[in-house]
Steps between C-alpha positions, in 0.01 A plus 500: 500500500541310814675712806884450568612420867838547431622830666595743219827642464590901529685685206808459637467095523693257785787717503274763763588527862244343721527671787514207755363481858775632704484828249125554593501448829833770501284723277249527846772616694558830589709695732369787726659738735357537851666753728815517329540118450440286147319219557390279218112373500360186349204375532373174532157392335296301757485182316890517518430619917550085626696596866342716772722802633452793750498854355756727635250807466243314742567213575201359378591133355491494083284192451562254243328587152551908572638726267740684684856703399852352574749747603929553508723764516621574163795726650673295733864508618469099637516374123207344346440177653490648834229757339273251416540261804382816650177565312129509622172450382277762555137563485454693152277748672754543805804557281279804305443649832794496588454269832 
């Protein structure tokens, strides 16, 4: 019997939530507390790393094409816009340590 290319349907057929990008890319999220503060983490794969920006932890440019984390206070009285106009980008190693 010659092979199907057609993608194959789960139990549940077309009625199943796909979980779309925006979900997945949410589901990497997290939030951490750091000296009494929430911040929420992301990180960003390298081939989606395209601009170059300066590490807060030592300031050591992030070159284009390296993973690295993006950071924002999760807990922040400004409102949320403000919270992430204020994020960073951080090396992934200098956020662990705590830089």
């Amino acid at each position: 019997m010659p092979r199907s290319n057609r993608p194959r349907r789960s139990a549940g057929g077309a009625d199943d939530d796909e979980p779309g990008l925006d979900r997945l890319l949410a589901g990497w999220k997290r939030t951490e507390t750091r000296r009494g503060i929430s911040w929420n983490v992301q990180p960003v794969s390298a081939a989606s790393a395209v601009k170059a920006y300066a590490c807060p932890g030592c300031s050591v440019p992030i070159a284009p094409g390296t993973a690295h984390l993006v950071t924002w206070r999760a807990d922040g009285v400004m409102g949320d816009a403000s919270d992430l106009a204020a994020r960073r980008h951080w090396h992934t190693h200098c956020w662990r340590i705590g830089a």
